[in-house]
N, C-alpha and C positions, 0 to 999 in steps of 0.2 A: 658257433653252433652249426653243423651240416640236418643233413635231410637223414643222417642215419642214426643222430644220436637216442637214446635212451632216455624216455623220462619216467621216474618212480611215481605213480600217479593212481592211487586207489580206483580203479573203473569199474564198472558193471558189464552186465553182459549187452551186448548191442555197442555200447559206448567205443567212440574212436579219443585216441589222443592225438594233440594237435598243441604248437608251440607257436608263438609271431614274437618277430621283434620289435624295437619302436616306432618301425615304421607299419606296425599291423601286418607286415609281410609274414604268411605262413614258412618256418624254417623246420618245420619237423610235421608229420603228420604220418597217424598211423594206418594200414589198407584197410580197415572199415570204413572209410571215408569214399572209397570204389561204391559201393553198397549204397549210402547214402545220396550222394553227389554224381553218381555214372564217370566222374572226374578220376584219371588214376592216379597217382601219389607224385609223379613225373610233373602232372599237368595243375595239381594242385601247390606245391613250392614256387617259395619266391611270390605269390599271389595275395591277394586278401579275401576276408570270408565279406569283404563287401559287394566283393565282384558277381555273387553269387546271391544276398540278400536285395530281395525285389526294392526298388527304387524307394515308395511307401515306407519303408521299415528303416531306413539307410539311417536317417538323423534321429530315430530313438536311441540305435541304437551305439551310435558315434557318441551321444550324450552322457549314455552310459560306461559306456567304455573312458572316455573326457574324464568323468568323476572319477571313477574309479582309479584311474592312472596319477590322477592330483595327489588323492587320499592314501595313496599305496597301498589301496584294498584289496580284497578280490570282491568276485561278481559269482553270485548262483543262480541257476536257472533262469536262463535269461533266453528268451524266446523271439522267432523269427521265422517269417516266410523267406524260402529262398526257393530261385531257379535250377534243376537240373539239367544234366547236358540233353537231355532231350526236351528241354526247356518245359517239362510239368512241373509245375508247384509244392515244395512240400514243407515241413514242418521241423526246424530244429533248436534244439534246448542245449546249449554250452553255459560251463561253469567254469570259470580261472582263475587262476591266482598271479600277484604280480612276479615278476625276476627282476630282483634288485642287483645292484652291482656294490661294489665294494663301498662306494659312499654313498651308497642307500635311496642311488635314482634306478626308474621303473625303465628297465631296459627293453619290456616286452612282458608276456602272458603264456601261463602254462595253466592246459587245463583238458577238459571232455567235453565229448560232444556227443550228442544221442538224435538222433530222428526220431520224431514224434510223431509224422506223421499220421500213422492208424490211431492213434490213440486221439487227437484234434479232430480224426473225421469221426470217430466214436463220440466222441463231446456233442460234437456238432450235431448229428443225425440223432442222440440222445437232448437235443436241448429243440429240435422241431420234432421230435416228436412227441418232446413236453407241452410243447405251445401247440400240436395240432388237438391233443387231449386237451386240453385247458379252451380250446375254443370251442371242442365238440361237446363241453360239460356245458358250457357257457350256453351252445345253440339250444342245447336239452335245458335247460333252466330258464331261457327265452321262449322254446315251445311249452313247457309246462305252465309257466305263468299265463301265456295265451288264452290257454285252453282252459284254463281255471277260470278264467275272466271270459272268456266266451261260453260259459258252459252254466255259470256261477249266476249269468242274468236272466236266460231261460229259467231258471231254478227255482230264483226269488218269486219271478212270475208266477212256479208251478205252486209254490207252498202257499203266495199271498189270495190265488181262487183257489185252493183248499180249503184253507181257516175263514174264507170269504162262504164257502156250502156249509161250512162245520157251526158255522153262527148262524144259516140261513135255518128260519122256520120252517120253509118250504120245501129243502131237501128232504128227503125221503128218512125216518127214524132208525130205519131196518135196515139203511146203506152206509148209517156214520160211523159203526165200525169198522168198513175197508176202508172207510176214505181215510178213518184216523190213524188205519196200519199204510198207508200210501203217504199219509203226512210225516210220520215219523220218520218211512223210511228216504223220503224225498229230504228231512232235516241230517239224516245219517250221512247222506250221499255230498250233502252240500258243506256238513262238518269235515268231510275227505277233502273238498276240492278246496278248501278254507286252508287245511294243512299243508297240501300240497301248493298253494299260493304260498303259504307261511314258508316253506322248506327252499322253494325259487327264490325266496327275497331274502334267505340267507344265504344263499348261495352267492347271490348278486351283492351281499352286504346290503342290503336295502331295507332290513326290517326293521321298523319304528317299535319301540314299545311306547304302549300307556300304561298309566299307574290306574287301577280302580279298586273298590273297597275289596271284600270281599270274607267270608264266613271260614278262621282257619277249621272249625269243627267238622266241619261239609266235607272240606278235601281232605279233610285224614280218613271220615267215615268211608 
């Protein structure tokens, strides 16, 4: 096999071909591999694609490659950080198949390769900025609870000397109907922040139910 042979090879668009023999030495590789790697086709033969995956990735992906070569399988999608010649970091996904020889030993790997990496920083910048939303939901369901519980004890206070003047003989006759439209609406106000406690603690997963009797004719009326 030379650096100029031919492999029939279903690719996409982006996708480089690329060929190793048993010794993982690259023997064929197509120029999208420039694009990918800043490597030109010259400097990538004869090499291995380990020389280029960052040190970290190196024994997954030997492991992988180990099976596969056992098994006389091939391998898809199979993912790695490597170095480029300007030594930034980036992202690639190869798929291959074995090349058997005539008594059916794995002489090497033919397959594609694609640079991924916009699409792993798209992952990425989409997966912080699922967790920066998920924390900001989280502080807002932490401040609501707060505030329902800081707001909730004043409240109690306000309704319990209401009903405390509403029972008084000594309150004034001719004042218990505003104080009874200020009780109500001080019971309105505090049935909100009940809710909105109620709404935090499911957000938080945190809400208990209890079971109690209760009149089905009431709530249908």
């Amino acid at each position: 096999v030379t650096g100029v042979q031919t492999c029939a090879l279903p690719i996409s668009a982006g996708e480089f071909v690329w060929e190793t023999d048993s010794e993982n030495k690259i023997v064929y590789i197509s120029k999208k591999i420039v694009d990918s790697t800043g490597y030109s086709i010259e400097e990538s033969l004869n090499t291995s694609f380990f020389g280029i995956i960052i040190p970290e990735e190196i024994e997954r992906v030997k492991n992988i490659l180990s099976e596969k070569t056992l098994s006389s399988t091939g391998f898809k999608d199979v993912e790695f950080r490597f170095q480029r010649k300007d030594n930034s970091i980036g992202y690639m996904r190869v798929s291959g198949t074995p090349v058997l020889n005539f008594s059916g030993s794995v002489t090497g790997f033919r397959g594609t390769g694609l640079d991924v990496t916009i699409q792993k920083q798209f992952e990425e910048e989409l997966c912080l900025a699922k967790e920066q939303a998920e924390s900001a939901n989280m502080a807002k369901s932490e401040f609501l609870a707060n505030m329902s519980h800081e707001i909730r004890t004043p409240m109690n206070a306000i309704l319990g000397v209401q009903e405390l003047l509403l029972s008084s003989q000594q309150f004034p006759s001719s004042e218990k109907p505003l104080l009874r439209s200020a009780h109500a609406s001080a019971e309105s106000l505090l049935g909100i922040l009940n809710q909105v406690l109620d709404l935090s603690k499911i957000e938080a997963g945190k809400l208990s139910l209890h079971s109690e009797p209760y009149n089905l004719n009431s709530l249908i009326d």
